[in-house]
mmCIF file of the N, C-alpha and C atoms, coordinates in Angstrom:
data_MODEL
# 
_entry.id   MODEL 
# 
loop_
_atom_site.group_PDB 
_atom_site.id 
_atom_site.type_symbol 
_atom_site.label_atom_id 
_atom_site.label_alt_id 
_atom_site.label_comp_id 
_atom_site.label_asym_id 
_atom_site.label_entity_id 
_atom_site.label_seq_id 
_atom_site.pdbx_PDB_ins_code 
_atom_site.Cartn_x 
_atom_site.Cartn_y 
_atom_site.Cartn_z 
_atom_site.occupancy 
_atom_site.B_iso_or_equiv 
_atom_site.pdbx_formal_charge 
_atom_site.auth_seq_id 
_atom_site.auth_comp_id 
_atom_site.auth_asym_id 
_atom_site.auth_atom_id 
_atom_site.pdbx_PDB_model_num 
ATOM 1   N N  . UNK A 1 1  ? 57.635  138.035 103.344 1.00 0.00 ? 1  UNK A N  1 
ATOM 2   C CA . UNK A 1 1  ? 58.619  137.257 102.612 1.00 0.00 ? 1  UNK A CA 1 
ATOM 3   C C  . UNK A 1 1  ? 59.400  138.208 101.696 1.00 0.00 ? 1  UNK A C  1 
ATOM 4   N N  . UNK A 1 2  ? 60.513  138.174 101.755 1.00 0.00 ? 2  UNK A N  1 
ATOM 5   C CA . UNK A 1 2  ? 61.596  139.008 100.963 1.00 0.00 ? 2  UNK A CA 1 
ATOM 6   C C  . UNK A 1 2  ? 61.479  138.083 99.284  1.00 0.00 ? 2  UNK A C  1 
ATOM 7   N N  . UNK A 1 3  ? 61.166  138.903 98.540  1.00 0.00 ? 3  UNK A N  1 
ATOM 8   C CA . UNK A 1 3  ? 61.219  138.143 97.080  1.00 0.00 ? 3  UNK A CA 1 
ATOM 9   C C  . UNK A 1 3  ? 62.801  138.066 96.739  1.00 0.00 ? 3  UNK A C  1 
ATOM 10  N N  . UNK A 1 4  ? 63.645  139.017 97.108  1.00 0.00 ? 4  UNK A N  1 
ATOM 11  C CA . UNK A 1 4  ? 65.183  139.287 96.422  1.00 0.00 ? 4  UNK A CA 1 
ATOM 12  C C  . UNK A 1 4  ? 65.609  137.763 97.503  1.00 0.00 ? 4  UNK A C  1 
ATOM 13  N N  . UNK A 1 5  ? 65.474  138.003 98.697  1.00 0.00 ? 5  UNK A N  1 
ATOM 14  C CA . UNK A 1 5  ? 66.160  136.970 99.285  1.00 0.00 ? 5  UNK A CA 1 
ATOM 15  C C  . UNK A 1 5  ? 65.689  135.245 98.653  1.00 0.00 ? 5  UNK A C  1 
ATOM 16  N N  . UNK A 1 6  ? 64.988  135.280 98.284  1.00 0.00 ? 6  UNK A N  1 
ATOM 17  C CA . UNK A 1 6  ? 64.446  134.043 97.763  1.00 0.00 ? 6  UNK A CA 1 
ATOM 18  C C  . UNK A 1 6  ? 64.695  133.361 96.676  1.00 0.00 ? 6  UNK A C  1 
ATOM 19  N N  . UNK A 1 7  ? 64.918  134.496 95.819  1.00 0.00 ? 7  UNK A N  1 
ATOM 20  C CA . UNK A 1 7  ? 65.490  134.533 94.188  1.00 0.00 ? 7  UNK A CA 1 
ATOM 21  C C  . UNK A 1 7  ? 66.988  134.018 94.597  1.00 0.00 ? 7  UNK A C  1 
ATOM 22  N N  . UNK A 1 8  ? 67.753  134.507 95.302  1.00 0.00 ? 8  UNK A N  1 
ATOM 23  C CA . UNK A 1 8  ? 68.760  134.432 95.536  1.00 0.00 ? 8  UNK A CA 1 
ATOM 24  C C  . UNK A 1 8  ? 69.330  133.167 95.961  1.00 0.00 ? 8  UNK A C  1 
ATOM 25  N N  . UNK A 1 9  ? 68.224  132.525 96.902  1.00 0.00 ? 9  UNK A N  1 
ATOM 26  C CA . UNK A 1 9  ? 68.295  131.828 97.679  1.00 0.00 ? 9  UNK A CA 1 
ATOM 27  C C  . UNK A 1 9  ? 68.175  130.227 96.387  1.00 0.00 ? 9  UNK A C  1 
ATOM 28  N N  . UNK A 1 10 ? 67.183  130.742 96.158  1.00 0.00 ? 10 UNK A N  1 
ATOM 29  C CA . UNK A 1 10 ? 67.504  129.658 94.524  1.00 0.00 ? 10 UNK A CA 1 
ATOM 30  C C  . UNK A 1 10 ? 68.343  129.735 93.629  1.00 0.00 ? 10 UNK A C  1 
ATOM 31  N N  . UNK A 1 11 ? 68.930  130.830 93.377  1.00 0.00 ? 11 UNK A N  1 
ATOM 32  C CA . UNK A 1 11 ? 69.914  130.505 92.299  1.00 0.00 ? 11 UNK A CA 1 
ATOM 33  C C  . UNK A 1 11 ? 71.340  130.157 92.644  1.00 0.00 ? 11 UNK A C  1 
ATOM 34  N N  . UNK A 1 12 ? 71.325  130.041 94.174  1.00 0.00 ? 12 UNK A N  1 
ATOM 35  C CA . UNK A 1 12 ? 72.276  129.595 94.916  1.00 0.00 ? 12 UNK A CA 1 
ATOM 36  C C  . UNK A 1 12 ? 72.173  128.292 94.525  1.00 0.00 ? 12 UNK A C  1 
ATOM 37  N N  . UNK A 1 13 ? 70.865  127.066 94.819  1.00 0.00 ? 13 UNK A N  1 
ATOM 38  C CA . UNK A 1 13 ? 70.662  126.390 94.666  1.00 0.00 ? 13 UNK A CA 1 
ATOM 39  C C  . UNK A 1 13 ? 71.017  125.810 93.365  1.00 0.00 ? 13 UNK A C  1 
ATOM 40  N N  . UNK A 1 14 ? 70.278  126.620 92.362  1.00 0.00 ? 14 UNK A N  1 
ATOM 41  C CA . UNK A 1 14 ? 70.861  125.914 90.579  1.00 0.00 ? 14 UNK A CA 1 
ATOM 42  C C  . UNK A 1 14 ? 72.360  126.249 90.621  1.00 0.00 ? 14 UNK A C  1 
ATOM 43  N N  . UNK A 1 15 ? 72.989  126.673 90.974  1.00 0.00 ? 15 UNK A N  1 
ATOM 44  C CA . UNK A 1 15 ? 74.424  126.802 90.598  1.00 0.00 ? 15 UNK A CA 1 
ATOM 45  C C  . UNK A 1 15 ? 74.991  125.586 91.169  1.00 0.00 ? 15 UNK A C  1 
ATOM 46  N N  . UNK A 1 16 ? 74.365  124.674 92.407  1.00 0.00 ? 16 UNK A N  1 
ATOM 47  C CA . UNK A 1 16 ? 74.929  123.934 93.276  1.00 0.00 ? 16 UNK A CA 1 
ATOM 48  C C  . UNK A 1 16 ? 74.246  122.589 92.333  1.00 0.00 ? 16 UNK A C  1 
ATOM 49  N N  . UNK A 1 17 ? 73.429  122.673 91.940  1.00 0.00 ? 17 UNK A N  1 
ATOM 50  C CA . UNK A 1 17 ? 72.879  121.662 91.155  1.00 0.00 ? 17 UNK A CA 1 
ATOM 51  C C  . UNK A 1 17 ? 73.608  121.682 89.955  1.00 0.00 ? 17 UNK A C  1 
ATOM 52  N N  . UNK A 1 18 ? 74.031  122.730 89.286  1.00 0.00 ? 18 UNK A N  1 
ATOM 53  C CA . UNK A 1 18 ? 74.365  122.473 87.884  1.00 0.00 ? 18 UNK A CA 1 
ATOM 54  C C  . UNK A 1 18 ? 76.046  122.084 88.114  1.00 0.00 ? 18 UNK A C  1 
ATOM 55  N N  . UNK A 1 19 ? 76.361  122.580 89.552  1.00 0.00 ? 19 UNK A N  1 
ATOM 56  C CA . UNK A 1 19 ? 77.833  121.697 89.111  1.00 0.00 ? 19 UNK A CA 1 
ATOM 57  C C  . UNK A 1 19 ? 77.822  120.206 89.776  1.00 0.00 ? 19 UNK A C  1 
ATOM 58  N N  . UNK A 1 20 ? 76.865  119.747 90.387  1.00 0.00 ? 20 UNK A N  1 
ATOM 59  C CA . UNK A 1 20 ? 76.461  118.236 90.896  1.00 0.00 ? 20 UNK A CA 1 
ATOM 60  C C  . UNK A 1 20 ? 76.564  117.822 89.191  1.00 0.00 ? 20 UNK A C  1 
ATOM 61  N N  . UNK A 1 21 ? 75.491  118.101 88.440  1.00 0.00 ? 21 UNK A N  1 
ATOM 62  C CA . UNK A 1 21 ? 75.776  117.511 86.705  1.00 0.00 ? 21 UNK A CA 1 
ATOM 63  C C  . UNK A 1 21 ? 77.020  117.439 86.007  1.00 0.00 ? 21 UNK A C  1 
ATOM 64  N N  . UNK A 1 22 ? 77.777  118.574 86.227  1.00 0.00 ? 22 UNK A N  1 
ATOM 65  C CA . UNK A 1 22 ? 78.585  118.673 85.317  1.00 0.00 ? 22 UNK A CA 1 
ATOM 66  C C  . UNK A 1 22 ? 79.593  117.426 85.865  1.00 0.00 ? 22 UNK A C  1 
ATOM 67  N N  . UNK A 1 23 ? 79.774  117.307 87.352  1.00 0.00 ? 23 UNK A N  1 
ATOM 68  C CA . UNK A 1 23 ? 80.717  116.476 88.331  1.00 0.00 ? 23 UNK A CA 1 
ATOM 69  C C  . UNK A 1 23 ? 79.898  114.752 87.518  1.00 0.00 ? 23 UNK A C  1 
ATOM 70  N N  . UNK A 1 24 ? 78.692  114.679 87.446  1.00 0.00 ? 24 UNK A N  1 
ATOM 71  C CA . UNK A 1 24 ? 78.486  113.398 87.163  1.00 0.00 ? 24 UNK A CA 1 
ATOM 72  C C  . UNK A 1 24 ? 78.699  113.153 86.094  1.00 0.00 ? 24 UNK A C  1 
ATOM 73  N N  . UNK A 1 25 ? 78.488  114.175 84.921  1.00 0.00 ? 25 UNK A N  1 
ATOM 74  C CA . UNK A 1 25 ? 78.754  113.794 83.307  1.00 0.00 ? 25 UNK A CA 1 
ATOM 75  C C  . UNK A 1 25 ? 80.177  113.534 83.154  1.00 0.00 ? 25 UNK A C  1 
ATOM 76  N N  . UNK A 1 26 ? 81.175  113.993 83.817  1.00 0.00 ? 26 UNK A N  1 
ATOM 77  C CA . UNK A 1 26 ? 82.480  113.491 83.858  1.00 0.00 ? 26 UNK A CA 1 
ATOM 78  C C  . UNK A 1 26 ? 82.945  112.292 84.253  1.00 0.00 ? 26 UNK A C  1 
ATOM 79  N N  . UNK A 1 27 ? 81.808  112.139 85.025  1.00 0.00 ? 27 UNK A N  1 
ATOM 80  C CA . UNK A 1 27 ? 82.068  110.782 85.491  1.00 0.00 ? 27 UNK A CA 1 
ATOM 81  C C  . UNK A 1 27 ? 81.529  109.590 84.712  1.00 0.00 ? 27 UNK A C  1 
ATOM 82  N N  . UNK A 1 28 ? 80.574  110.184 83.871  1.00 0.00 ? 28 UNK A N  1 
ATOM 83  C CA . UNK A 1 28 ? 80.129  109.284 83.432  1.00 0.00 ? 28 UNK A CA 1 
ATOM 84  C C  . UNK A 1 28 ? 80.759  108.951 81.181  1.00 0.00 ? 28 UNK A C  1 
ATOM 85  N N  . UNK A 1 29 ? 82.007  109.823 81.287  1.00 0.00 ? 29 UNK A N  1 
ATOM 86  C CA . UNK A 1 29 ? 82.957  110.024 80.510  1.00 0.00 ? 29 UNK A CA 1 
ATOM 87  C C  . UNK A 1 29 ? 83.878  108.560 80.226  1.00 0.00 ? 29 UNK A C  1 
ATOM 88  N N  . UNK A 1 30 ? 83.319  108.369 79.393  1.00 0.00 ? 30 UNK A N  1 
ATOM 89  C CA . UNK A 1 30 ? 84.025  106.607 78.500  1.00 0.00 ? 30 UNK A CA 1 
ATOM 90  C C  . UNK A 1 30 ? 85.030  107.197 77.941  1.00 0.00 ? 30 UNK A C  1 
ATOM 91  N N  . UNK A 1 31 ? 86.156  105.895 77.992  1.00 0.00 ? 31 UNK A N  1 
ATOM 92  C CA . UNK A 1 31 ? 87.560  106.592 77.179  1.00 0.00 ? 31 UNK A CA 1 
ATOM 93  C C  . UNK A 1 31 ? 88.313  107.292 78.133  1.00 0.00 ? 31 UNK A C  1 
ATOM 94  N N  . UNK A 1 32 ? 88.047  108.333 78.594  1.00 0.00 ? 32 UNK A N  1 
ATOM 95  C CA . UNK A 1 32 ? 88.546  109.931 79.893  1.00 0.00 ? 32 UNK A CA 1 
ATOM 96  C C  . UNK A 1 32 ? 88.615  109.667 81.121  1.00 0.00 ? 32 UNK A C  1 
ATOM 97  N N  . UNK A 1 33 ? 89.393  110.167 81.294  1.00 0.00 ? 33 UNK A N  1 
ATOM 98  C CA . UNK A 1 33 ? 89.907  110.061 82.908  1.00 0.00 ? 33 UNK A CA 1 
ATOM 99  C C  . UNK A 1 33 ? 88.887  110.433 83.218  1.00 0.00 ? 33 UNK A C  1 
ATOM 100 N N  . UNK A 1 34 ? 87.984  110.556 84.110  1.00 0.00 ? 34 UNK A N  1 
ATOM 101 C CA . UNK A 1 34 ? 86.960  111.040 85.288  1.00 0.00 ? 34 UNK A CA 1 
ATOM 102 C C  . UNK A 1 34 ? 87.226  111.376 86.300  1.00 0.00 ? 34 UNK A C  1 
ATOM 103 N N  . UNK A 1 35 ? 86.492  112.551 86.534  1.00 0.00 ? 35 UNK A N  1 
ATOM 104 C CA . UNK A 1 35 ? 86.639  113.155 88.266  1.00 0.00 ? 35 UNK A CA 1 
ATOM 105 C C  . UNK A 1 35 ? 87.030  112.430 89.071  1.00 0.00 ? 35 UNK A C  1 
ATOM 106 N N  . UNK A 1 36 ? 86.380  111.042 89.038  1.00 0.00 ? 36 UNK A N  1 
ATOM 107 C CA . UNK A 1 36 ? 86.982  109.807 90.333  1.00 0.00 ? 36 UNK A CA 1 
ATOM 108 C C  . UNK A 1 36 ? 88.438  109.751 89.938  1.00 0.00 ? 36 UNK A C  1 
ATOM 109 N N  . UNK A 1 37 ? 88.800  109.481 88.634  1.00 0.00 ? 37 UNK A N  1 
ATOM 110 C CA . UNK A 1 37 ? 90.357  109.301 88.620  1.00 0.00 ? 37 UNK A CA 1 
ATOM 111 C C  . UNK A 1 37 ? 90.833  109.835 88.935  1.00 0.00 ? 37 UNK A C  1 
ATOM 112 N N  . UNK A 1 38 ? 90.983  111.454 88.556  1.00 0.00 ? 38 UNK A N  1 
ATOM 113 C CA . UNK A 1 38 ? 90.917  112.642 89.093  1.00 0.00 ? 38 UNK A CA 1 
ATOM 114 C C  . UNK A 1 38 ? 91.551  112.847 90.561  1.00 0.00 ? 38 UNK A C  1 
ATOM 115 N N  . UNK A 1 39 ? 90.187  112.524 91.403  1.00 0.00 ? 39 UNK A N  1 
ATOM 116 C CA . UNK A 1 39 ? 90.590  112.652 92.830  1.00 0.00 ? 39 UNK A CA 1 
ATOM 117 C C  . UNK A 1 39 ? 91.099  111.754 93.713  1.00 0.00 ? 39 UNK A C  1 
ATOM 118 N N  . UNK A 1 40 ? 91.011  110.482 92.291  1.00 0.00 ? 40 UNK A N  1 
ATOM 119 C CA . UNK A 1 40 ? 92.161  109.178 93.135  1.00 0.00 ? 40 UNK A CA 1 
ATOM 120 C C  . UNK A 1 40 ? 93.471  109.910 93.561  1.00 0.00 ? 40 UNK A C  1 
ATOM 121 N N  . UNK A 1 41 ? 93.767  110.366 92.008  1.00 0.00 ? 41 UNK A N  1 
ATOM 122 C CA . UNK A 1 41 ? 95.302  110.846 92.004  1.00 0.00 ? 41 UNK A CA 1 
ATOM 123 C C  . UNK A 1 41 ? 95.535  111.847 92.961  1.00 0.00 ? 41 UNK A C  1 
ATOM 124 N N  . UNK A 1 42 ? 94.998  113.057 93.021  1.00 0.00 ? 42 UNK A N  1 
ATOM 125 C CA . UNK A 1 42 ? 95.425  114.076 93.989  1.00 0.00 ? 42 UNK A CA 1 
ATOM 126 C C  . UNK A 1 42 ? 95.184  113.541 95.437  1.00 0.00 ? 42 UNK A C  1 
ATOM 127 N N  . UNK A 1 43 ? 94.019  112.565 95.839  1.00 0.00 ? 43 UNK A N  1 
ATOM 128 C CA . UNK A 1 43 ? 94.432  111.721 97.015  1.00 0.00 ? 43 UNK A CA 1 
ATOM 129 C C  . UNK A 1 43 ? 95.734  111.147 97.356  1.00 0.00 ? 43 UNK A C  1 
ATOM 130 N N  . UNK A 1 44 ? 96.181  110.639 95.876  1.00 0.00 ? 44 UNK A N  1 
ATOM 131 C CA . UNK A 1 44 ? 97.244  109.606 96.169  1.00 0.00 ? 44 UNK A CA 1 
ATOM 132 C C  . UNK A 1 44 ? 98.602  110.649 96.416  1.00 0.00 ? 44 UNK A C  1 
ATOM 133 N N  . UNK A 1 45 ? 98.462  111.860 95.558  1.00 0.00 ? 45 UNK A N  1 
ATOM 134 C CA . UNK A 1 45 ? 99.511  112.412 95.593  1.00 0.00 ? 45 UNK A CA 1 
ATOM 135 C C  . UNK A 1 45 ? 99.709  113.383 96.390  1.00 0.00 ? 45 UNK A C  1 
ATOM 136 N N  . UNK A 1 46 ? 98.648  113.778 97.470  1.00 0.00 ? 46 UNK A N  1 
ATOM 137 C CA . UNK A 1 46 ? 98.846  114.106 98.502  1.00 0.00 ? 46 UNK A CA 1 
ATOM 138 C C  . UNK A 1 46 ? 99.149  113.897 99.628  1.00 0.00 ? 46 UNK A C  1 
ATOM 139 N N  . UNK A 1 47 ? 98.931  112.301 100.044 1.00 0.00 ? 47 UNK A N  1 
ATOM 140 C CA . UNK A 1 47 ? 99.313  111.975 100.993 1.00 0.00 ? 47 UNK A CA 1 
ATOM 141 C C  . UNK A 1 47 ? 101.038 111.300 100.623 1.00 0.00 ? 47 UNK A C  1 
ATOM 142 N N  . UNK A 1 48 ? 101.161 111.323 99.150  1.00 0.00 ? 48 UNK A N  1 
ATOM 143 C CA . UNK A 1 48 ? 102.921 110.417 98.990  1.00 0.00 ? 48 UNK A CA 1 
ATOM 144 C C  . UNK A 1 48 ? 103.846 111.055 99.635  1.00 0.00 ? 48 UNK A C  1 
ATOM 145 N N  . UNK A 1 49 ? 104.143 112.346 100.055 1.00 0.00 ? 49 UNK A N  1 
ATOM 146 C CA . UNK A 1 49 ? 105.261 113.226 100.699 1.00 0.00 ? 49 UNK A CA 1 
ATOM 147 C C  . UNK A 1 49 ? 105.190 113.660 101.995 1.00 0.00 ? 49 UNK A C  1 
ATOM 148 N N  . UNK A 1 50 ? 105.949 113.948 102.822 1.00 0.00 ? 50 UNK A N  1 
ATOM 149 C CA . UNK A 1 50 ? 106.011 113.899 104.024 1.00 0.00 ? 50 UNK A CA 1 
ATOM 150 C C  . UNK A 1 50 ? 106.410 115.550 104.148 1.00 0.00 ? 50 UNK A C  1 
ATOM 151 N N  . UNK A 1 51 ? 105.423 116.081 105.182 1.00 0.00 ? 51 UNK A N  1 
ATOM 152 C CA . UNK A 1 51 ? 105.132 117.375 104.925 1.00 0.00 ? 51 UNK A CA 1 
ATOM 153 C C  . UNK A 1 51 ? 104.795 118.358 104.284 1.00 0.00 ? 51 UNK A C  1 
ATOM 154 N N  . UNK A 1 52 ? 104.599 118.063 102.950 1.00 0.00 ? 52 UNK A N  1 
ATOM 155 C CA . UNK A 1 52 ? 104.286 118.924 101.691 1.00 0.00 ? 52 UNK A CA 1 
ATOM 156 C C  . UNK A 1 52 ? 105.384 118.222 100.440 1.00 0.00 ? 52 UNK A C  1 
ATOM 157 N N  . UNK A 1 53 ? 106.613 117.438 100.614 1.00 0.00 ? 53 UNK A N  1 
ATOM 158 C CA . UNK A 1 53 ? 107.719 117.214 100.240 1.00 0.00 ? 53 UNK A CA 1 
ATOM 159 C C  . UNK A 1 53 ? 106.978 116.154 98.965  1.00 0.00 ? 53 UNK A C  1 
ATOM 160 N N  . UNK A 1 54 ? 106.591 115.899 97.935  1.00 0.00 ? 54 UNK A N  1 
ATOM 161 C CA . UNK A 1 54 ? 106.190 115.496 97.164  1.00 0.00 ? 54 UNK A CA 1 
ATOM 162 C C  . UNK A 1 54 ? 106.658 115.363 96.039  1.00 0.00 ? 54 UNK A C  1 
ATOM 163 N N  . UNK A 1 55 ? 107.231 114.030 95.575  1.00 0.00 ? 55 UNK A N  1 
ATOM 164 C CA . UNK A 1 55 ? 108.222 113.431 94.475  1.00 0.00 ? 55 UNK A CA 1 
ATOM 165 C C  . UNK A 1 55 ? 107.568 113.851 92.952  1.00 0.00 ? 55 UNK A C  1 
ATOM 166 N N  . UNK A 1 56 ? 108.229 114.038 91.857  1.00 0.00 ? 56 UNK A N  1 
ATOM 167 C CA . UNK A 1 56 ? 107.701 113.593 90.817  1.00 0.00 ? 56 UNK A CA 1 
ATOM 168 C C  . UNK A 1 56 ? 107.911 112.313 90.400  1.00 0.00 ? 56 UNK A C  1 
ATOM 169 N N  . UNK A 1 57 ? 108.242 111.332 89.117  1.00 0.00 ? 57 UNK A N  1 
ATOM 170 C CA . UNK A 1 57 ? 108.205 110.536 88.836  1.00 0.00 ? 57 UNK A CA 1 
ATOM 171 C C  . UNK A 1 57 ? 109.782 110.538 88.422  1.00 0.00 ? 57 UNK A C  1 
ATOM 172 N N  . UNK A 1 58 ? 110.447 111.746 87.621  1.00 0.00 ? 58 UNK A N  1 
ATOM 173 C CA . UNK A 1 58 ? 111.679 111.506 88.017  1.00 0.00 ? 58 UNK A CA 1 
ATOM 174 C C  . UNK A 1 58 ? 112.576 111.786 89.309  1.00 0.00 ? 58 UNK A C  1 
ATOM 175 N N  . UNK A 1 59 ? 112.121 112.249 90.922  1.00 0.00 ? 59 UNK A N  1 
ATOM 176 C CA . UNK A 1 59 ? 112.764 111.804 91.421  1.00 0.00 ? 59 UNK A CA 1 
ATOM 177 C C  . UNK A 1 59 ? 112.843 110.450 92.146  1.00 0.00 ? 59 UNK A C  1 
ATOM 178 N N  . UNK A 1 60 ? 111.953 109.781 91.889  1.00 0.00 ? 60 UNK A N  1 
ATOM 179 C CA . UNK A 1 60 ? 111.576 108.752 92.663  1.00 0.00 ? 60 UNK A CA 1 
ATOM 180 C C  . UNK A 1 60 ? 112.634 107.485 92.132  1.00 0.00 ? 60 UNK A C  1 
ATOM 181 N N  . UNK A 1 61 ? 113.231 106.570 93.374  1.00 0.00 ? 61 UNK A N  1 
ATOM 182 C CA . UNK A 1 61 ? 114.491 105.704 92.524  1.00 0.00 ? 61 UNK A CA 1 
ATOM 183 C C  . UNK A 1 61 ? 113.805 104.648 91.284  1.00 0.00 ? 61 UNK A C  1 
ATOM 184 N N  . UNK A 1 62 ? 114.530 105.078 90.654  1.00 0.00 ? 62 UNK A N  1 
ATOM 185 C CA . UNK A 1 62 ? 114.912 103.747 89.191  1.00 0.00 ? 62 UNK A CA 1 
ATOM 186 C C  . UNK A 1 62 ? 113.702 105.213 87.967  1.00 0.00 ? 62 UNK A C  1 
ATOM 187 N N  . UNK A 1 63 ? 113.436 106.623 88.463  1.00 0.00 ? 63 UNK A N  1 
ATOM 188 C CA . UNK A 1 63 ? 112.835 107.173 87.682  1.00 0.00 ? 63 UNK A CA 1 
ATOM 189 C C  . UNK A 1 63 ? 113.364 107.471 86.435  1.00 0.00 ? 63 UNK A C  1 
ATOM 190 N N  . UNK A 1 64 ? 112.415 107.961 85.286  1.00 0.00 ? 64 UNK A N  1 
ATOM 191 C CA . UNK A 1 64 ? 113.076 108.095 83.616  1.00 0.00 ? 64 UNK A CA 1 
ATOM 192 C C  . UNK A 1 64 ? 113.085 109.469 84.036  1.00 0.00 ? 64 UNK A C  1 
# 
């Protein structure tokens, strides 16, 4: 058994775990937008434009 590969092999692991936490404590953020809001929006605002072509809010008609 390789000890370096193993060590490694776990702290791969806590790094993957500690950003699973950080992703849920945001979510679990009263008041704050949250990651879910988050990735509503860049969902939403990725699919709004046709080919990459993606509006802001003032070009869109009747925008401020």
């Amino acid at each position: 058994m390789d000890l370096e590969r193993v060590l490694a092999e776990l702290r791969d692991e806590r790094d993957r775990i500690d950003a699973a936490i950080v992703s849920l404590e945001r979510l679990d953020r009263p008041g704050k937008a949250g990651l879910r809001d988050r990735l509503d929006l860049a969902a939403k605002n990725h699919t709004s434009g046709a080919n990459g072509n993606h509006r802001t809010a003032n070009q869109l008609p009747g925008g401020e």
